[in-house]
C-alpha positions in Angstrom: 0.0 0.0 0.0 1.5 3.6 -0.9 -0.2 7.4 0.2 -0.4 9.4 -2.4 -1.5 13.2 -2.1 -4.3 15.3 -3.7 -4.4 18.6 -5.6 -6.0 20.3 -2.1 -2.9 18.6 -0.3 -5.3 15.9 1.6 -3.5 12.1 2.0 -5.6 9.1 1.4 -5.3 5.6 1.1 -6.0 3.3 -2.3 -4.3 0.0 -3.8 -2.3 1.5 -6.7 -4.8 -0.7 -9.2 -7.5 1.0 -7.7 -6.1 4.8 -8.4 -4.8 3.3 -12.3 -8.3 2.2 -13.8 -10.0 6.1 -12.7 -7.3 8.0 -14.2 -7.2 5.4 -17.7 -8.2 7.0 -20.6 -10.3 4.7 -22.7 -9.1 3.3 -25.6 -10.4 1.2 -28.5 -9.6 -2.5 -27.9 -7.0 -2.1 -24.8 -4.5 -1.1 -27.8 -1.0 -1.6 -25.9 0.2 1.2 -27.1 -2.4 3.3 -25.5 -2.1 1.5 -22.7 1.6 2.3 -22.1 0.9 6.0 -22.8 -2.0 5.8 -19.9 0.4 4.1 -17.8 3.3 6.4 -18.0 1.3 9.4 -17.9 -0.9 8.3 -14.4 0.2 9.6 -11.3 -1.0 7.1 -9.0 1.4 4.2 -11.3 4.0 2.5 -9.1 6.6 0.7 -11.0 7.4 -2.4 -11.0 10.5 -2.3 -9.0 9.2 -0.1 -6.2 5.9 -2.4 -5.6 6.0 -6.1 -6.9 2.8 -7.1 -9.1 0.8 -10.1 -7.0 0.0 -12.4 -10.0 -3.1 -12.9 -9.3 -3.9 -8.8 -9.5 -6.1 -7.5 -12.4 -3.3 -6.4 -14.8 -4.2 -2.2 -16.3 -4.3 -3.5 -19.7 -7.5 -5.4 -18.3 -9.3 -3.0 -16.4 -8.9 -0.6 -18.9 -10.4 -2.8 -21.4 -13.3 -3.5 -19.2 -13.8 0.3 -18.7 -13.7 1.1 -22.3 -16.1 -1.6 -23.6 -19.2 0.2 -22.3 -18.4 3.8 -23.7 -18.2 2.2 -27.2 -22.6 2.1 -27.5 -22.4 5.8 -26.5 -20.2 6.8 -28.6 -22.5 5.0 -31.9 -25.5 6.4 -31.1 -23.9 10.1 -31.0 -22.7 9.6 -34.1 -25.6 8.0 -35.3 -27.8 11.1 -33.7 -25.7 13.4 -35.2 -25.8 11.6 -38.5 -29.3 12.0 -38.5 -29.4 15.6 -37.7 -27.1 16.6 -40.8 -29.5 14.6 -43.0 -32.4 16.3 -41.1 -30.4 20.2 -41.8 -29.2 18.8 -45.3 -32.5 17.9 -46.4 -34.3 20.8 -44.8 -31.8 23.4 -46.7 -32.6 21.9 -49.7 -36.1 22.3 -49.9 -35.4 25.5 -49.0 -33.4 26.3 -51.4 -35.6 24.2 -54.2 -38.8 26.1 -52.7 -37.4 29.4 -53.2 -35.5 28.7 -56.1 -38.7 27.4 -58.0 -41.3 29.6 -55.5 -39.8 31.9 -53.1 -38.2 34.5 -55.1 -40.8 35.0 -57.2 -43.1 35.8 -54.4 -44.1 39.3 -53.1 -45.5 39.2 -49.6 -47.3 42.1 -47.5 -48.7 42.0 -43.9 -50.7 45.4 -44.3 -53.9 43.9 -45.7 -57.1 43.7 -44.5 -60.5 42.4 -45.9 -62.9 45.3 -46.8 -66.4 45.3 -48.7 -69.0 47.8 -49.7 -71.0 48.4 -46.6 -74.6 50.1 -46.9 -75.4 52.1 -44.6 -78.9 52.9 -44.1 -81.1 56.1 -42.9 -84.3 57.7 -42.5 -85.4 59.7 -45.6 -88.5 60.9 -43.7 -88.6 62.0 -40.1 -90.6 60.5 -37.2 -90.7 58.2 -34.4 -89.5 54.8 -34.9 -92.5 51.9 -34.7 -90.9 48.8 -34.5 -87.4 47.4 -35.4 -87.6 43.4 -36.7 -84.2 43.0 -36.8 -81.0 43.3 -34.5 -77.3 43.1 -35.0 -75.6 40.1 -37.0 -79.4 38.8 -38.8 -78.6 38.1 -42.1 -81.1 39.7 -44.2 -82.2 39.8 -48.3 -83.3 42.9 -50.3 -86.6 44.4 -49.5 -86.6 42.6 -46.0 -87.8 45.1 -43.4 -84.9 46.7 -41.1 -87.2 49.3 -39.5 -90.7 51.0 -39.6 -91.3 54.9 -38.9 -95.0 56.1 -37.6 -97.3 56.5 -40.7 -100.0 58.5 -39.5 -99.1 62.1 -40.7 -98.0 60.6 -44.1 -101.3 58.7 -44.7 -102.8 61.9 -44.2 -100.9 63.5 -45.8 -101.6 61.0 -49.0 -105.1 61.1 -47.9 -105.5 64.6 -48.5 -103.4 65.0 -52.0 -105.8 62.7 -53.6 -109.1 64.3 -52.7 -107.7 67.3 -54.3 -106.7 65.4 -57.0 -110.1 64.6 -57.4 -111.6 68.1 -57.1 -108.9 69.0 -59.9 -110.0 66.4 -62.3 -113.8 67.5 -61.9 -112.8 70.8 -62.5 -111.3 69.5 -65.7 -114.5 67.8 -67.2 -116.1 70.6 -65.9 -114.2 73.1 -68.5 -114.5 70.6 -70.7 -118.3 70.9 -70.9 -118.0 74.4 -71.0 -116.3 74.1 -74.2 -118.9 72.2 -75.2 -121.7 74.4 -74.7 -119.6 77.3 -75.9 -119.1 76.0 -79.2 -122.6 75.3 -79.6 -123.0 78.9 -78.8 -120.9 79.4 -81.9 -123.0 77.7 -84.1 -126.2 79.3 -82.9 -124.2 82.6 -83.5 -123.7 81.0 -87.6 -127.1 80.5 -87.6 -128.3 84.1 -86.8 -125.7 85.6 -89.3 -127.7 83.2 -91.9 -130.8 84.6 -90.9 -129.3 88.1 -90.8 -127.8 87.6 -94.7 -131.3 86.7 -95.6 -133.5 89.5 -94.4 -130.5 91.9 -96.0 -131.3 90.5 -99.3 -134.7 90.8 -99.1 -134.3 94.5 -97.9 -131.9 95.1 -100.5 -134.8 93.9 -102.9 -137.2 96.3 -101.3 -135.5 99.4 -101.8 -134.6 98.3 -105.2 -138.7 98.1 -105.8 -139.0 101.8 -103.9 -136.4 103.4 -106.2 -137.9 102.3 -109.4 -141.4 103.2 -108.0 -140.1 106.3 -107.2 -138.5 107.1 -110.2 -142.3 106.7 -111.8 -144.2 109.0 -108.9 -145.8 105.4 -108.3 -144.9 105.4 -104.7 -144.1 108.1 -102.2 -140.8 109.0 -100.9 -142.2 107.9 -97.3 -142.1 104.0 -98.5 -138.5 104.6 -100.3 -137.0 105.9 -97.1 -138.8 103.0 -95.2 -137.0 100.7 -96.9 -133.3 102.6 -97.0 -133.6 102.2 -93.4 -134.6 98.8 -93.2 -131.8 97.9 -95.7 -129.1 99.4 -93.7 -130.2 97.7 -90.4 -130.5 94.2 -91.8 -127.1 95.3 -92.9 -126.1 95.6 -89.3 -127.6 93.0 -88.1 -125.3 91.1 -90.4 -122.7 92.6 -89.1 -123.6 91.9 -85.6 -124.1 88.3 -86.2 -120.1 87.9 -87.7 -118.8 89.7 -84.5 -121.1 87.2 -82.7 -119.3 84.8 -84.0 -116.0 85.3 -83.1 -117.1 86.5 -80.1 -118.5 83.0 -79.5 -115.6 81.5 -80.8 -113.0 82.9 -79.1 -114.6 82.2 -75.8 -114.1 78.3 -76.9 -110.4 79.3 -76.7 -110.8 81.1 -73.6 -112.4 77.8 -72.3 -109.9 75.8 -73.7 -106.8 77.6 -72.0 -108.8 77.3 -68.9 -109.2 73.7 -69.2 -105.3 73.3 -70.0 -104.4 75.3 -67.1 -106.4 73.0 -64.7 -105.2 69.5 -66.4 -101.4 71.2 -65.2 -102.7 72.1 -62.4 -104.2 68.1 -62.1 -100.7 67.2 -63.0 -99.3 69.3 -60.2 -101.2 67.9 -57.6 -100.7 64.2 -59.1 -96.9 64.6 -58.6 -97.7 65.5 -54.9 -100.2 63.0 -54.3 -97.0 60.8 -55.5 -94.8 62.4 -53.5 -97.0 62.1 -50.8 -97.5 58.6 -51.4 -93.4 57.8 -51.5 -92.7 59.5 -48.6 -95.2 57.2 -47.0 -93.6 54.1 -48.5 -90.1 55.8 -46.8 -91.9 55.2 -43.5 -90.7 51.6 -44.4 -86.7 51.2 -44.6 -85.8 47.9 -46.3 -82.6 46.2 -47.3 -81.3 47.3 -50.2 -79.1 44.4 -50.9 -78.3 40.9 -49.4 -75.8 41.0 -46.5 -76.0 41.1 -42.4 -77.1 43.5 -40.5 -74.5 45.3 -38.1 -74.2 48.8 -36.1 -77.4 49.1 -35.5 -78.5 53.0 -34.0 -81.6 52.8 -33.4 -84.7 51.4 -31.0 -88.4 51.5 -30.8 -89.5 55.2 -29.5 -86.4 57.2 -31.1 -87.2 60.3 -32.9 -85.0 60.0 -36.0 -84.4 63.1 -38.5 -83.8 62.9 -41.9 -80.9 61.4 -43.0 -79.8 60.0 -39.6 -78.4 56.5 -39.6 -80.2 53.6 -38.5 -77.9 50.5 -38.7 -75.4 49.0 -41.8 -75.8 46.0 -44.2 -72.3 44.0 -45.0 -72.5 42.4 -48.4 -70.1 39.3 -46.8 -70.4 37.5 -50.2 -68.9 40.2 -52.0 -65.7 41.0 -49.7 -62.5 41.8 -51.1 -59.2 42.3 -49.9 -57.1 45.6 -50.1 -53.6 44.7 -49.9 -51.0 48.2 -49.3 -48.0 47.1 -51.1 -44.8 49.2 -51.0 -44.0 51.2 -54.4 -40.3 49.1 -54.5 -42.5 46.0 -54.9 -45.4 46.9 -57.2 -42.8 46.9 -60.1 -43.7 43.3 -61.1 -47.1 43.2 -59.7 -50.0 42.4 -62.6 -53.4 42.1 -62.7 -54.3 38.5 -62.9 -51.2 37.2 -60.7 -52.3 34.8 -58.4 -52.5 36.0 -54.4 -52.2 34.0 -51.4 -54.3 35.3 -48.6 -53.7 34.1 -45.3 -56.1 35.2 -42.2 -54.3 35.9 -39.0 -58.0 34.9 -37.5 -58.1 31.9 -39.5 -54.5 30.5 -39.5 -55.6 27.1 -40.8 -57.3 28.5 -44.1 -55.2 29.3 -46.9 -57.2 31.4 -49.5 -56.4 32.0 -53.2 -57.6 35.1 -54.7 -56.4 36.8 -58.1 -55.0 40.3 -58.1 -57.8 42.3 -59.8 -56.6 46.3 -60.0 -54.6 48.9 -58.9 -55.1 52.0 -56.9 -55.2 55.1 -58.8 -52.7 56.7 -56.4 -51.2 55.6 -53.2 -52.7 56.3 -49.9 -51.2 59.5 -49.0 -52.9 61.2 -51.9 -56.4 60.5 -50.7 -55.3 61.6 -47.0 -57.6 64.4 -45.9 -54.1 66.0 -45.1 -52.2 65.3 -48.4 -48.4 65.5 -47.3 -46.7 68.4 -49.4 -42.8 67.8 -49.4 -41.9 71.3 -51.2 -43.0 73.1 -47.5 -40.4 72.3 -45.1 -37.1 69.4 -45.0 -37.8 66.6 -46.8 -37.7 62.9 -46.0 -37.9 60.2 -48.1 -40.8 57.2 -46.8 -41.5 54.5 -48.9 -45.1 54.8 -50.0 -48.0 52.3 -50.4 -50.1 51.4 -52.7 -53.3 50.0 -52.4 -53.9 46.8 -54.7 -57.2 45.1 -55.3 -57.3 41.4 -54.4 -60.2 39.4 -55.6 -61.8 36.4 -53.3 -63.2 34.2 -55.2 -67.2 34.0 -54.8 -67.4 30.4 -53.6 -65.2 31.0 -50.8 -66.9 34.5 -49.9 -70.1 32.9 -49.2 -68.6 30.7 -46.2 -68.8 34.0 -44.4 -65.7 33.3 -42.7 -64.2 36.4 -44.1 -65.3 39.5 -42.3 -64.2 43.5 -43.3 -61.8 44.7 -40.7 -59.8 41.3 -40.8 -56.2 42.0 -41.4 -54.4 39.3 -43.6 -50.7 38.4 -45.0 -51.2 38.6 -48.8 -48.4 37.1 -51.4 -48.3 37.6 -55.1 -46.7 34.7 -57.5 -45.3 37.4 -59.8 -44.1 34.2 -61.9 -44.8 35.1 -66.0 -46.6 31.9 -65.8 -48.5 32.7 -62.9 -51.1 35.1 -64.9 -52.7 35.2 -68.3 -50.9 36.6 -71.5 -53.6 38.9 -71.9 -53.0 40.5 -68.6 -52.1 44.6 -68.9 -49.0 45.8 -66.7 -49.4 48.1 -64.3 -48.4 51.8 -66.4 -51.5 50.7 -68.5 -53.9 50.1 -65.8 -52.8 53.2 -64.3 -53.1 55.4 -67.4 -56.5 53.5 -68.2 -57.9 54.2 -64.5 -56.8 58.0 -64.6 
């Protein structure tokens, strides 16, 4: 037995085989080669002239053979493990690389994207106080189903009273219309008398004739020719009278005739209010005016509503599209007709494909209600965005599961064989929207 000391300078007691097999390295096989090395290099080794080897002792070459034979299975599986994990990172890289070699570089991605669609919003066109409201928030309604009713009293009345006068107008009218009538009858009793008047002018025209010859001969006195001067001249007059009688008569038809025009416009008149009248009433009804749900509703039974104050929104959800902000560095390969990836952050596992449909006129900043004007003050360059049209197809729209407000991750395959031949780039959609 031999004392050996620690590194902290403590003594303690072990058979020198004991200390060797600790300190052995192991080595593949008990090569005795390594195992000089380990025996030379350990410490604790005693050689064989200070301390003679009992025969029957484990020899080092043996002890470290045992001790390396069960790091050898630890040693395979690491390599084995980390065999696996290059093949893993190998294979991984490469579709990768194949995926944005074939895929990836062709693909132009935004996060600022949200779903939008053309939302109606409807109000009163007629004041009042609201009657009843058969709907509330999130019904999904059709065209011309009833959203809200208005108090139809007043209006009814209102419609009421435009058609009696209607009525009074339109008797007036056949009224002047039979005045015509008679008058123009008038005008042919008027002909008549001028007939009658013509007539007795002839005859008196006769009569002097007779008195003048008579005369002539001292056959008649002077008495009788004057007689019949003077009836001459007045059945002269009379004919006379009976023209201006005439046109007397017959310009009172016209008179009559105006009059009657003036009360059919005046019919007319109160016909388009008696139609106003009777909208207005039908406005005491708001409907749906297209096919959606119904959301942001304003209004309850009782409420007073003026006109043109909101009462509540319809959301076409089957026609929704998506408004995608691109920057202006990556709209330079962008064309209508690309296919577009849309991904919902609400909806992570539904992965829709929509079709870039149009372009924005002019970026965002242009339709600010404070347009940013650089030539005021120091200028700094910002990236601009441009809002780009994505479509979603029909089909998928009518799921409902897309909803405007929803913000999305949209990317374009700007591949050439991504998008028909016929598709316009994006100068010419610009220049055709301007």
């Amino acid at each position: 037995m031999y004392r050996n000391q620690d590194s902290d300078g403590e003594e303690g007691q072990a058979p020198a085989e004991d200390v060797a097999v600790p300190q052995a390295q192991p080595v593949d096989r008990a090569d005795p080669t390594e195992l000089q090395r380990a025996e030379a290099d350990s410490p604790a080794t005693v050689s064989p002239a200070a301390a003679p080897r009992d025969p029957a002792a484990p020899t080092i070459a043996g002890v470290a053979g045992a001790a390396a034979s069960p790091a050898r299975p630890k040693r395979s599986r690491r390599g084995l493990v980390l065999a696996v994990v290059a093949l893993i990172a190998a294979g991984t890289g490469g579709w990768f690389g194949y995926r944005y070699l074939t895929l990836g570089r062709f693909l132009v991605t935004t996060d600022d994207a949200y779903v939008q669609a053309y939302n109606t919003t409807l109000a009163a066109k007629v004041a009042g106080y609201v009657a009843s409201v058969p709907v509330i928030d999130n019904t999904v309604v059709h065209a011309g189903d009833v959203i809200a009713t208005i108090d139809d009293g007043d209006y009814r009345l209102a419609v009421d009273s435009a058609r009696e006068k209607v009525a009074t107008q339109q008797a007036t009218v056949a009224r002047m219309a039979h005045q015509i009538a008679a008058q123009e009858a008038a005008v042919e009793q008027t002909r008549t008398q001028l007939v009658s008047a013509q007539a007795a002018e002839r005859r008196m025209e006769l009569e002097l004739g007779r008195q003048n010859a008579l005369v002539a001969h001292d056959w008649s006195s002077r008495q009788l020719q004057e007689q019949a001067q003077a009836n001459r001249d007045q059945s002269v007059a009379a004919v006379q009278g009976a023209k201006a009688a005439i046109d007397s008569a017959t310009a009172n038809v016209e008179v009559l005739k105006g009059q009657k025009q003036e009360a059919i416009s005046t019919l007319n008149e109160l016909k388009t209010a008696l139609a106003k009248a009777e909208r207005d009433l039908s406005f005491t009804v708001i409907r749906a005016p297209i096919d959606g749900v119904v959301g942001n509703r304003a209004v309850q039974v009782g409420d007073y509503v003026q006109t043109g104050q909101r009462l509540a929104s319809v959301v076409p959800l089957e026609d929704v599209y998506v408004t995608a902000n691109f920057k202006e560095t990556q709209v330079a390969h962008l064309r209508p007709g690309q296919t577009a990836s849309i991904a919902v952050d609400a909806l992570p596992e539904h992965t829709i494909e929509g079709v870039v449909e149009s372009f924005s006129p002019a970026s965002g900043a242009v339709f600010s209600l404070l347009p940013p004007d650089n030539a005021t003050g120091n200028f700094t360059k910002i990236v601009q965005r441009l809002p780009v049209r994505i479509h979603v197809p029909r089909e998928v729209a009518r799921e409902g599961l897309l909803r405007p407000g929803m913000s999305v991750v949209v990317s374009v395959n700007t591949k050439t064989s991504a998008f028909a031949e016929n598709s316009k780039p994006l100068q010419t959609m610009s220049a055709s929207a301007r």
